[in-house]
N, CA, C and O atoms as a GROMACS GRO file, in nm:
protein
  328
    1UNK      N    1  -9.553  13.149  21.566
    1UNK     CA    2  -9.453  13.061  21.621
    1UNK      C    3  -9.315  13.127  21.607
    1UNK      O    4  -9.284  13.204  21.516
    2UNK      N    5  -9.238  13.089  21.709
    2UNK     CA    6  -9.111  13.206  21.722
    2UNK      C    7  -9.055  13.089  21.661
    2UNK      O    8  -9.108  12.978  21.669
    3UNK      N    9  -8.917  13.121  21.583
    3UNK     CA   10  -8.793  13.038  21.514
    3UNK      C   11  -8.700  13.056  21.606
    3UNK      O   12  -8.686  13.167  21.658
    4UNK      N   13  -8.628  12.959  21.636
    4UNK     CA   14  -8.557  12.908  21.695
    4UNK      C   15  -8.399  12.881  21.625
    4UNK      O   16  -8.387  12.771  21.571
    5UNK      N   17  -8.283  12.969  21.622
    5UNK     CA   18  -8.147  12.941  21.541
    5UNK      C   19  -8.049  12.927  21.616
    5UNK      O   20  -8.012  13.016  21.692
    6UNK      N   21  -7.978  12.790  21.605
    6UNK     CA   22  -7.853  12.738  21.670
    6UNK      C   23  -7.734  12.815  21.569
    6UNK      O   24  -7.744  12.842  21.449
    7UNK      N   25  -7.622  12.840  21.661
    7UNK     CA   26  -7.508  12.915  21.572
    7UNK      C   27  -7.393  12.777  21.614
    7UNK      O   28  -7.351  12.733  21.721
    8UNK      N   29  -7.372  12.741  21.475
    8UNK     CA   30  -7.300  12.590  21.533
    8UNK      C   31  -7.120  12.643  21.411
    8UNK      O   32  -7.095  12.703  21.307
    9UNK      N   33  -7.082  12.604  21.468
    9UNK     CA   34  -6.905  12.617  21.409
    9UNK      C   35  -6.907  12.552  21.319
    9UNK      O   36  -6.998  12.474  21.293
   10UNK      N   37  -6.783  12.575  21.235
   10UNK     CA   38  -6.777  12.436  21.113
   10UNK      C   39  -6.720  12.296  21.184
   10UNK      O   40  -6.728  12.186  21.131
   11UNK      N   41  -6.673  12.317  21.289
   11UNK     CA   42  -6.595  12.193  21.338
   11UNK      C   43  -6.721  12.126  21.381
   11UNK      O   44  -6.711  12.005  21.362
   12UNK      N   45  -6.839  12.160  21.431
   12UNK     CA   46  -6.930  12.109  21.481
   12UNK      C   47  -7.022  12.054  21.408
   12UNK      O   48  -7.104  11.971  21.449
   13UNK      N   49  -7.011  12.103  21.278
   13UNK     CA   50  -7.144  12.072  21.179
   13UNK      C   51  -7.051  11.976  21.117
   13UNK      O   52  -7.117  11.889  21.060
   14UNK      N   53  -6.866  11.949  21.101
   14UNK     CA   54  -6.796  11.849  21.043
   14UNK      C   55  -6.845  11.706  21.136
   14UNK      O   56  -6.879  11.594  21.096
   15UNK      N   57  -6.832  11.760  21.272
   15UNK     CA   58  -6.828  11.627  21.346
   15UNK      C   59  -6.959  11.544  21.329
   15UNK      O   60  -6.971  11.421  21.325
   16UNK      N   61  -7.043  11.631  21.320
   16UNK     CA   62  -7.211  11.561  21.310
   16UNK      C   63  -7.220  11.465  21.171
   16UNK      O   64  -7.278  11.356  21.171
   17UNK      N   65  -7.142  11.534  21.032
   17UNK     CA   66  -7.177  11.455  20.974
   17UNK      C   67  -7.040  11.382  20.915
   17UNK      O   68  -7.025  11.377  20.793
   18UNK      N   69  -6.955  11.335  20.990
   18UNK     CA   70  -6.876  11.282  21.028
   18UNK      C   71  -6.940  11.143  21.101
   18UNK      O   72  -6.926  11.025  21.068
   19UNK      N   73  -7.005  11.195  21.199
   19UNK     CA   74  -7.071  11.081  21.269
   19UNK      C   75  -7.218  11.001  21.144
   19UNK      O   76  -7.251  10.888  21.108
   20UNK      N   77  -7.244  11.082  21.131
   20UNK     CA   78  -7.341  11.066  20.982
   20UNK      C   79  -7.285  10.918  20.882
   20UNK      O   80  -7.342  10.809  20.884
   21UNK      N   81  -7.155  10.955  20.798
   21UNK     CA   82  -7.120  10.892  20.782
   21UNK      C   83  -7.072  10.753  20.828
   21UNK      O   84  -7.083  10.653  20.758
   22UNK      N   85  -6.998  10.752  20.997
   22UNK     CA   86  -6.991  10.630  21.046
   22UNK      C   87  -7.129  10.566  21.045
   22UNK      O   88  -7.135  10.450  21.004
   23UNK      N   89  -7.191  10.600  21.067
   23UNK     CA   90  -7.353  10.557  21.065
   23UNK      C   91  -7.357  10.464  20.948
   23UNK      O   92  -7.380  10.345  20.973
   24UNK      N   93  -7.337  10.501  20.822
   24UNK     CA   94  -7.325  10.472  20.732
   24UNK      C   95  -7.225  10.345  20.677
   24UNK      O   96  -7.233  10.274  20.576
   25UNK      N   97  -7.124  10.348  20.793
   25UNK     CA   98  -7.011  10.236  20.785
   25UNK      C   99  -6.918  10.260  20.654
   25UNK      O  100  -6.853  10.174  20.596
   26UNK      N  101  -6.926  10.415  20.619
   26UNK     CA  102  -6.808  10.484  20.516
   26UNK      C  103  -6.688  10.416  20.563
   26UNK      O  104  -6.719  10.359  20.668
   27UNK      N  105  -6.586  10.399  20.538
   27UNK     CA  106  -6.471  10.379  20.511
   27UNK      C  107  -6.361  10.492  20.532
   27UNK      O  108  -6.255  10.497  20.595
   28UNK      N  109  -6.445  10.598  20.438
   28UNK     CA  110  -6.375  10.736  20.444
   28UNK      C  111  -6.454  10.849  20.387
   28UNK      O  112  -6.570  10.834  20.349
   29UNK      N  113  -6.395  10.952  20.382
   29UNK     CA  114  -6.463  11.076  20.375
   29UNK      C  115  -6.383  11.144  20.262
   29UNK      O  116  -6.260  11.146  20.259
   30UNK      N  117  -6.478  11.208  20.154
   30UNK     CA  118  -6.371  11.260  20.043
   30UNK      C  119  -6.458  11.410  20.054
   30UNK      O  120  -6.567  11.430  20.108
   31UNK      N  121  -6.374  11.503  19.987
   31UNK     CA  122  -6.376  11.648  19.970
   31UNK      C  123  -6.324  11.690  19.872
   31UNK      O  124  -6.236  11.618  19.826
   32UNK      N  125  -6.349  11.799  19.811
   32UNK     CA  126  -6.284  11.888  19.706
   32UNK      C  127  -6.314  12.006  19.751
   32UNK      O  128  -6.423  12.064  19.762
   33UNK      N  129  -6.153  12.051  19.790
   33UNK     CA  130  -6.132  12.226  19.804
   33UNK      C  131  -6.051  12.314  19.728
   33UNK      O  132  -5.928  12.307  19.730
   34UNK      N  133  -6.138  12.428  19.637
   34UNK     CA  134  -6.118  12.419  19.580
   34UNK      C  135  -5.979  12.587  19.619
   34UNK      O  136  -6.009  12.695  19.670
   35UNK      N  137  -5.868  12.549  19.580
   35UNK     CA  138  -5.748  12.628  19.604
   35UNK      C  139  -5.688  12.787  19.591
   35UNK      O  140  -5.598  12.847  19.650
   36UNK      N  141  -5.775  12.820  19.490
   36UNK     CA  142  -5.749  12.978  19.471
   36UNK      C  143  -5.868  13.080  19.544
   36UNK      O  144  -5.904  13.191  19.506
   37UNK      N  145  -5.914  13.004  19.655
   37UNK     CA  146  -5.999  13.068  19.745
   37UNK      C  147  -5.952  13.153  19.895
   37UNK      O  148  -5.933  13.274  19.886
   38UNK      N  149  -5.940  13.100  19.996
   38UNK     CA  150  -5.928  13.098  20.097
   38UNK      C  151  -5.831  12.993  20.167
   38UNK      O  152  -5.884  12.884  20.187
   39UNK      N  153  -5.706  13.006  20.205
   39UNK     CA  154  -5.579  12.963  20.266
   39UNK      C  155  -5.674  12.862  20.425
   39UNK      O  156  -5.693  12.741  20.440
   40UNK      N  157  -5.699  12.938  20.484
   40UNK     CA  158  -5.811  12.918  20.602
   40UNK      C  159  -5.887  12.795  20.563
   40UNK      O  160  -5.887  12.693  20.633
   41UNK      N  161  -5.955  12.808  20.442
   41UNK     CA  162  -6.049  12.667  20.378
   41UNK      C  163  -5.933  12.545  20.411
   41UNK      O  164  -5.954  12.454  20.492
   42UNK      N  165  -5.865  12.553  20.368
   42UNK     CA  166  -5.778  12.454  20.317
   42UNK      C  167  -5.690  12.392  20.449
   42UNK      O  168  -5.669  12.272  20.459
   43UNK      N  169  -5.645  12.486  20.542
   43UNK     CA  170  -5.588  12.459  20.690
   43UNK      C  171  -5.682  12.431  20.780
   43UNK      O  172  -5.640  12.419  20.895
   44UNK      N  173  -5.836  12.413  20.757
   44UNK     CA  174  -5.967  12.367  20.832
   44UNK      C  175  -5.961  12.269  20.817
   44UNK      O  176  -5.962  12.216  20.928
   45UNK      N  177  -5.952  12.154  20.697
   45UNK     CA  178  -5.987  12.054  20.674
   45UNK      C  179  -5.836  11.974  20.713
   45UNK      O  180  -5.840  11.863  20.766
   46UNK      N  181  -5.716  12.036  20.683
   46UNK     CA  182  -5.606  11.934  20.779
   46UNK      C  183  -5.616  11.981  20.915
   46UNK      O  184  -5.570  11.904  21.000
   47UNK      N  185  -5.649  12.054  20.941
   47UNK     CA  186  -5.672  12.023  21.088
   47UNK      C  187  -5.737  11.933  21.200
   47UNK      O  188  -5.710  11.897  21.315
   48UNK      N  189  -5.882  11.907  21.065
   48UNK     CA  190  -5.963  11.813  21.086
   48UNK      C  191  -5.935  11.659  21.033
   48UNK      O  192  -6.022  11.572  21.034
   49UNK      N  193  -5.776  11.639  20.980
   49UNK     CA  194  -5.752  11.490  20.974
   49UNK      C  195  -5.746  11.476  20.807
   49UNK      O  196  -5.726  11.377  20.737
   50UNK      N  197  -5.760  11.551  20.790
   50UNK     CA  198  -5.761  11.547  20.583
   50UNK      C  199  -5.659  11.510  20.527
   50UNK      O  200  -5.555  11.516  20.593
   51UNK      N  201  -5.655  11.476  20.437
   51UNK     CA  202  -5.454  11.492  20.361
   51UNK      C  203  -5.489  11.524  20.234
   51UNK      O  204  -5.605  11.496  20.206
   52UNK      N  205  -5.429  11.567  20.159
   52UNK     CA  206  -5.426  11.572  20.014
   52UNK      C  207  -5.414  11.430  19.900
   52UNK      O  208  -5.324  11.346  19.905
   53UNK      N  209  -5.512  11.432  19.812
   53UNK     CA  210  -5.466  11.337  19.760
   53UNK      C  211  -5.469  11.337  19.606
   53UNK      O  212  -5.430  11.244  19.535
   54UNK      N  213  -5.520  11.453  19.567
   54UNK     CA  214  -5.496  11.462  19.403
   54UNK      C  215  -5.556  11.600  19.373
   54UNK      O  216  -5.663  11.656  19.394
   55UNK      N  217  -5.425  11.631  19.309
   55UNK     CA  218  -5.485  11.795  19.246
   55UNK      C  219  -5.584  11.774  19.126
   55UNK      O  220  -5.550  11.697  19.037
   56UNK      N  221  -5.688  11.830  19.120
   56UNK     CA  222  -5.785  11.846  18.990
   56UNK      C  223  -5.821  12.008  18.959
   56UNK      O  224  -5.777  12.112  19.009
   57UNK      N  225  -5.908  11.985  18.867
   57UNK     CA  226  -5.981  12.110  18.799
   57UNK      C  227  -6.134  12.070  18.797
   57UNK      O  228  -6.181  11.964  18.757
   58UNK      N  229  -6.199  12.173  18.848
   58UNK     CA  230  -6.312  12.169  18.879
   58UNK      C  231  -6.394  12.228  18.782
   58UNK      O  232  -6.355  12.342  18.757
   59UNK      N  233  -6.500  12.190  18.712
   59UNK     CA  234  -6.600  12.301  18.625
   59UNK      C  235  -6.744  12.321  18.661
   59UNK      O  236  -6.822  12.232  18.628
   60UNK      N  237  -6.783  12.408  18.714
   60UNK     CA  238  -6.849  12.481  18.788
   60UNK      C  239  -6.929  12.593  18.699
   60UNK      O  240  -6.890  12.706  18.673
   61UNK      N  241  -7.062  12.525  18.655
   61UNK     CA  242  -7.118  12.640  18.531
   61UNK      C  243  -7.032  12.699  18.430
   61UNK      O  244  -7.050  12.815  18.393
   62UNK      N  245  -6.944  12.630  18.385
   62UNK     CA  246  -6.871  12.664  18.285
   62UNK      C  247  -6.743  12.733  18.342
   62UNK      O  248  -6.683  12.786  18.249
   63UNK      N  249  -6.678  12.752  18.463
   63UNK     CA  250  -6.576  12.821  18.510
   63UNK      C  251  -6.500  12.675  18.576
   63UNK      O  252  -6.554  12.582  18.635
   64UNK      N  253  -6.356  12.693  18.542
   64UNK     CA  254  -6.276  12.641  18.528
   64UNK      C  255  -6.199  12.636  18.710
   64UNK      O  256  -6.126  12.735  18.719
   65UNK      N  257  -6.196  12.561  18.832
   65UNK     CA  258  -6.119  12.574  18.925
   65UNK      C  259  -6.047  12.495  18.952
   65UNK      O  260  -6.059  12.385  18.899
   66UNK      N  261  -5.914  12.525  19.073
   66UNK     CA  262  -5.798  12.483  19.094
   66UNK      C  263  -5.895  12.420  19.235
   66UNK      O  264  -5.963  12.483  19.316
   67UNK      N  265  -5.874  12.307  19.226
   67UNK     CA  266  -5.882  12.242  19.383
   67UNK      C  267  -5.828  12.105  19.392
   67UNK      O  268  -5.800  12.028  19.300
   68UNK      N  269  -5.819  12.088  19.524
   68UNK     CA  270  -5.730  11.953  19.578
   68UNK      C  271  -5.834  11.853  19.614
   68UNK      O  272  -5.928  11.906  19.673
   69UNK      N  273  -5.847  11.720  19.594
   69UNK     CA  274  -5.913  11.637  19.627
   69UNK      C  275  -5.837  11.541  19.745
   69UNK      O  276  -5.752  11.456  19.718
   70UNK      N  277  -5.892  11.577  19.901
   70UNK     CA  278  -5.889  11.581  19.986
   70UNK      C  279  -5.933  11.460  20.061
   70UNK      O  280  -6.054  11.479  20.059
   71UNK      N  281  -5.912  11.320  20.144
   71UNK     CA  282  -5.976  11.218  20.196
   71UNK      C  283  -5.905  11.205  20.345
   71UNK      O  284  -5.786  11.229  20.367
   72UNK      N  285  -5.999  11.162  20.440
   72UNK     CA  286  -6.009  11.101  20.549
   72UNK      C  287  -6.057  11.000  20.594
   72UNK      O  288  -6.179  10.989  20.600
   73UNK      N  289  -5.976  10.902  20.637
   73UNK     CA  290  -6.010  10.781  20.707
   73UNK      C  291  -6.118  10.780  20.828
   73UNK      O  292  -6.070  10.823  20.933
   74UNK      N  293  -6.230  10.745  20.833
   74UNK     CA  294  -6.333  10.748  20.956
   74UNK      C  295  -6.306  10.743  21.052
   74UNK      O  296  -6.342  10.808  21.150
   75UNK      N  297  -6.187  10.610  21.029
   75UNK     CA  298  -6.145  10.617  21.193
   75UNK      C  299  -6.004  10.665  21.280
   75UNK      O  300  -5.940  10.618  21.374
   76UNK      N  301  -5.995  10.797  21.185
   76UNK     CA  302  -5.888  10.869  21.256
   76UNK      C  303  -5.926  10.894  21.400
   76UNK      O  304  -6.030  10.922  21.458
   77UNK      N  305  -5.781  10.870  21.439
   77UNK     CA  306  -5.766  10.928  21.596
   77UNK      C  307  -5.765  11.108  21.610
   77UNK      O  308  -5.662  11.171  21.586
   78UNK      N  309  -5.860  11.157  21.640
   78UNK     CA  310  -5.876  11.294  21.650
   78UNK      C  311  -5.726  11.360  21.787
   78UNK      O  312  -5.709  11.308  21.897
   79UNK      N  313  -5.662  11.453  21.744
   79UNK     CA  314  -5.602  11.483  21.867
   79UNK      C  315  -5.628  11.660  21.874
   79UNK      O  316  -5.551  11.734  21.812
   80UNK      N  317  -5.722  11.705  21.941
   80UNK     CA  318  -5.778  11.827  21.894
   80UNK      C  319  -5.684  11.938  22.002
   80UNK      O  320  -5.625  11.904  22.104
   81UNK      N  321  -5.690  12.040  21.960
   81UNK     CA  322  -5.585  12.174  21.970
   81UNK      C  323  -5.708  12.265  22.070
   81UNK      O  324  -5.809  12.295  22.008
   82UNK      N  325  -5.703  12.300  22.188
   82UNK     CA  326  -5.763  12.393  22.221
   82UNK      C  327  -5.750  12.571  22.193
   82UNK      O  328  -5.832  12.647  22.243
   0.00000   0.00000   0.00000
């Protein structure tokens, strides 16, 4: 049997379970990104409607990280950027 692989974006795999959640009748959507990574990470998710809402520290097998705890309202009005 041959395998079959979709190459899907992050915006695309956000929206699916985005919709996931409305399904669910979430309220909102929370995240933790964590900050001394990737600049890019962090300008993905406000792009996608995020805001910041509390700096924490993350512990991760015993390693200590800087990340922002991140939420979105379900029913943001998307105004998307081509």
């Amino acid at each position: 049997m041959e395998r079959v692989f979709f190459k899907l974006t992050g915006k695309q795999i956000f929206r699916a379970f985005e919709e996931y959640a409305k399904s669910l009748k979430s309220k909102c959507i929370r995240i933790d990104v964590v900050t001394n990574y990737d600049n890019s990470v962090f300008d993905f998710w406000v792009r996608n409607g995020f805001v910041k809402f509390k700096h924490v520290e993350l512990n991760w097998t015993g390693k200590t990280l800087p990340a922002i705890i991140m939420k979105r309202v379900c029913n943001y009005i998307r105004h998307y950027i081509s």
